[in-house]
C-alpha positions as CSV (number, residue, x, y, z in Angstrom):
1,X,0.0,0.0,0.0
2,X,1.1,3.5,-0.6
3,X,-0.2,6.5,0.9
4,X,0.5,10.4,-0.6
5,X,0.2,13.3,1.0
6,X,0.6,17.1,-0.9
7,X,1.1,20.4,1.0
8,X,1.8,23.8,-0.5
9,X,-1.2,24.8,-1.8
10,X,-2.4,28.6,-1.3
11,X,-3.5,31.3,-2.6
12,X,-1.1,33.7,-4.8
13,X,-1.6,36.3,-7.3
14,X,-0.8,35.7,-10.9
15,X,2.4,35.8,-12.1
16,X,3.5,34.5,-8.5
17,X,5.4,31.1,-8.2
18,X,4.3,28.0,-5.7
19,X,5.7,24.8,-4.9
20,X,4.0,22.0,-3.6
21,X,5.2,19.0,-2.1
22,X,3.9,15.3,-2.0
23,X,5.0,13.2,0.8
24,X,5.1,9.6,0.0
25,X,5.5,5.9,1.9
26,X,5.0,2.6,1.1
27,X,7.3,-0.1,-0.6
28,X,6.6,0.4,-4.0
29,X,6.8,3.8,-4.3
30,X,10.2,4.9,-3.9
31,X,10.5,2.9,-7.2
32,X,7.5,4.0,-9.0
33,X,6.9,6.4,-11.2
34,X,4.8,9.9,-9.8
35,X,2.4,12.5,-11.2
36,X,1.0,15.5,-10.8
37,X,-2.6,16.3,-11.5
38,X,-5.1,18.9,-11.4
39,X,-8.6,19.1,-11.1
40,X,-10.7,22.3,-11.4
41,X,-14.8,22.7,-10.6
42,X,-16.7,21.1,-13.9
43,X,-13.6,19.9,-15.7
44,X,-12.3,16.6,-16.0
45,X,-8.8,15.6,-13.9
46,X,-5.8,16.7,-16.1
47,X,-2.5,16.3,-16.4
48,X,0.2,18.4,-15.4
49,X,4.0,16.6,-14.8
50,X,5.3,12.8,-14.0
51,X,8.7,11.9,-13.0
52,X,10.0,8.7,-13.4
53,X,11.5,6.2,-10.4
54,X,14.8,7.6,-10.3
55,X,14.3,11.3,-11.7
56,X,15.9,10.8,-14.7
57,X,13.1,11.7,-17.1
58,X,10.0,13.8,-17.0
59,X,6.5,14.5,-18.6
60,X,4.9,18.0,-19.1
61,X,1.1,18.7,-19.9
62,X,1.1,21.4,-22.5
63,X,-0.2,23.9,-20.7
64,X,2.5,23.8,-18.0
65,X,5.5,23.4,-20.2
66,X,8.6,25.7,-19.9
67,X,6.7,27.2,-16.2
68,X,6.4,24.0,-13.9
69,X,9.1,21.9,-12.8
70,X,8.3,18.3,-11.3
71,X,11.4,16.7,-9.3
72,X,11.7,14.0,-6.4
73,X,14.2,13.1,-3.9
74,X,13.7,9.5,-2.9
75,X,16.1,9.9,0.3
76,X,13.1,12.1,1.8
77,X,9.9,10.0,0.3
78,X,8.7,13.5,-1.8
79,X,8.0,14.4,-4.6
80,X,7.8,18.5,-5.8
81,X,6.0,20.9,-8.2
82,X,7.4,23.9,-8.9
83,X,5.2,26.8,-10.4
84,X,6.0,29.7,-11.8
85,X,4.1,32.7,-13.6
86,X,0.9,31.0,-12.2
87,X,-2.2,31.9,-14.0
88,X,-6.0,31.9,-13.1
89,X,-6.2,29.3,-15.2
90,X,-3.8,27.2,-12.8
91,X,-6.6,27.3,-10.1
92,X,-7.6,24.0,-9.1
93,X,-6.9,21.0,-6.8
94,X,-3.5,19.1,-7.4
95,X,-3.2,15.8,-7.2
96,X,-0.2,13.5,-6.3
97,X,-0.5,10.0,-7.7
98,X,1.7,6.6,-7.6
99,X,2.0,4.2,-10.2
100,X,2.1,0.4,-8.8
101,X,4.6,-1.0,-10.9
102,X,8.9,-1.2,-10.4
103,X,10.5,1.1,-13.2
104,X,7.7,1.9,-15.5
105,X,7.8,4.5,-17.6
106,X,5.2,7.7,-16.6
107,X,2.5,8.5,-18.1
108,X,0.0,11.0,-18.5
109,X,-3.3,9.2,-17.9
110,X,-4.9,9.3,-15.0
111,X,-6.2,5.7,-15.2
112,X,-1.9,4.5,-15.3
113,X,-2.2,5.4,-11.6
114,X,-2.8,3.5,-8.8
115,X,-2.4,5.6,-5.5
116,X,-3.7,8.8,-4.9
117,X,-3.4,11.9,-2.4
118,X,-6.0,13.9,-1.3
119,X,-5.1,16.9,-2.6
120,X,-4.3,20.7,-2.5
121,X,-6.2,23.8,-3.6
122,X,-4.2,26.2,-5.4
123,X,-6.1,29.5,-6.3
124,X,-4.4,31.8,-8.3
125,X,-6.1,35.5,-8.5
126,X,-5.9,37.8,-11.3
């Protein structure tokens, strides 16, 4: 079993920068790819960054590429978001999520993930 945690979330202004922070445990996840996802009122959960096991490659969503930065340090069980030149648009609740399996390569569908946080609001005025 793995269990997530994310903290960070706030509210900022746009044009600020954030970070939040998953915390994870478990066996498998320390091996596992992670993800970040986001989920705003009447839209459908999308993606936003994954990370593979040891950090050596990354996924963007399209809208985040070139301003968020997804790393992990496996020594402290987290995994972070970096955001920067946040826009209204970024409001929502983001999601930290495990994959099950040793190694694999991330994805970004919600349905390759296994383990999920609870989540964090992130509100982003204009």
């Amino acid at each position: 079993q793995v269990h997530l945690v994310e903290s960070g979330g706030g509210l900022v202004q746009a044009g600020d920068s954030l970070t939040l922070s998953c915390s994870f445990s478990g066996r498998t996840a320390g091996s596992a790819a992670l993800g970040w996802f986001r989920q705003a009122p009447g839209k459908e959960r999308e993606f936003v960054a994954a990370i593979t096991w040891n950090g050596d490659g990354n996924l963007y969503g399209d809208s985040v590429k070139g301003r968020f930065t997804i790393s992990r340090d496996n020594t402290k069980n987290t995994v972070s978001l970096q955001m920067t030149s946040l826009e209204p648009e970024d409001t929502a609740v983001y999601y930290c999520a495990a994959d099950t399996f040793y190694g694999r390569s991330p994805d970004s569908s919600p349905t390759y993930y296994k383990y999920w946080g609870p989540g964090t609001q992130v509100t982003v005025s204009s």
